[in-house]
Residue, then its C-alpha position, 0 to 999 in steps of 0.5 A: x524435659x517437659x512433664x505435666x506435673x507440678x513441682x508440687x507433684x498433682x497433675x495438671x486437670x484435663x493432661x493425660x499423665x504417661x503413668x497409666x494405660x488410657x481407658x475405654x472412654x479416653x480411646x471413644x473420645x479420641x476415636x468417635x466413629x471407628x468405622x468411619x476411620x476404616x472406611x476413610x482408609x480403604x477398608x472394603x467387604x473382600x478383604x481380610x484383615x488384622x487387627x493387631x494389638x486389637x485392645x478392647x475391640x473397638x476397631x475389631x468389631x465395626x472391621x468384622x462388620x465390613x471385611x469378609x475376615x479377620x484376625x485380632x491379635x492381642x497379648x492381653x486376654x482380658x482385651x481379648x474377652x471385652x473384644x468378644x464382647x464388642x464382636x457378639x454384640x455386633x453379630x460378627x463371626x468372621x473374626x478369630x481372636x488370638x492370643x499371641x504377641x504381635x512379634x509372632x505374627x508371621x507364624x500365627x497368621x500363615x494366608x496372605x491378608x489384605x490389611x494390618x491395622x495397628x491402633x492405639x498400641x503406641x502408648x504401649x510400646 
């Protein structure tokens, strides 16, 4: 088994330890230009769209900016409140955030959609 830690139990400067959700400033190193990422993958102004597992916004907002609608799911109210935030501050209001577990999907979201994003949610499965 391989781990970052030492014998001695500190960890390893500059290696993510698997004890604790990555922060806003490890998502915005890993992810610079979040609209560009969306662009690069198709995303384009007619469709509508889900963000699932939406976190903390930093898909949703610059994807409300460039989709006709969208709907962002997360589980975790606290990153649904700084998504609103990202969304105000950007302007959008085409997009509908909903607190729900990705698993209900089919049920919350009842109109056909052109694209579900799913970013960073792996650490969490």
């Amino acid at each position: 088994m391989l781990s970052n830690m030492p014998t001695n139990g500190a960890c390893i400067p500059c290696f993510f330890p698997a004890t604790a959700m990555p922060d806003a400033d490890w998502w915005e190193t890993l992810w610079p230009n979040p609209g560009q990422v969306l662009r690069q993958i198709g995303i384009h102004p007619d469709m509508v769209a889900v963000d699932l597992c939406c976190g903390d916004g930093l898909f949703t907002a610059p994807l409300a900016q460039m989709t006709r609608q969208v709907f962002a799911i997360d589980i975790d109210r606290s990153m649904l409140a700084l998504a609103r935030a990202k969304l105000a501050a950007v302007g959008a209001e085409n997009c509908e955030l909903i607190h729900a577990e990705a698993y209900t999907l089919p049920r919350i979201i009842r109109q056909p959609v052109d694209y579900v994003l799913m970013a960073n949610t792996f650490h969490g499965v």
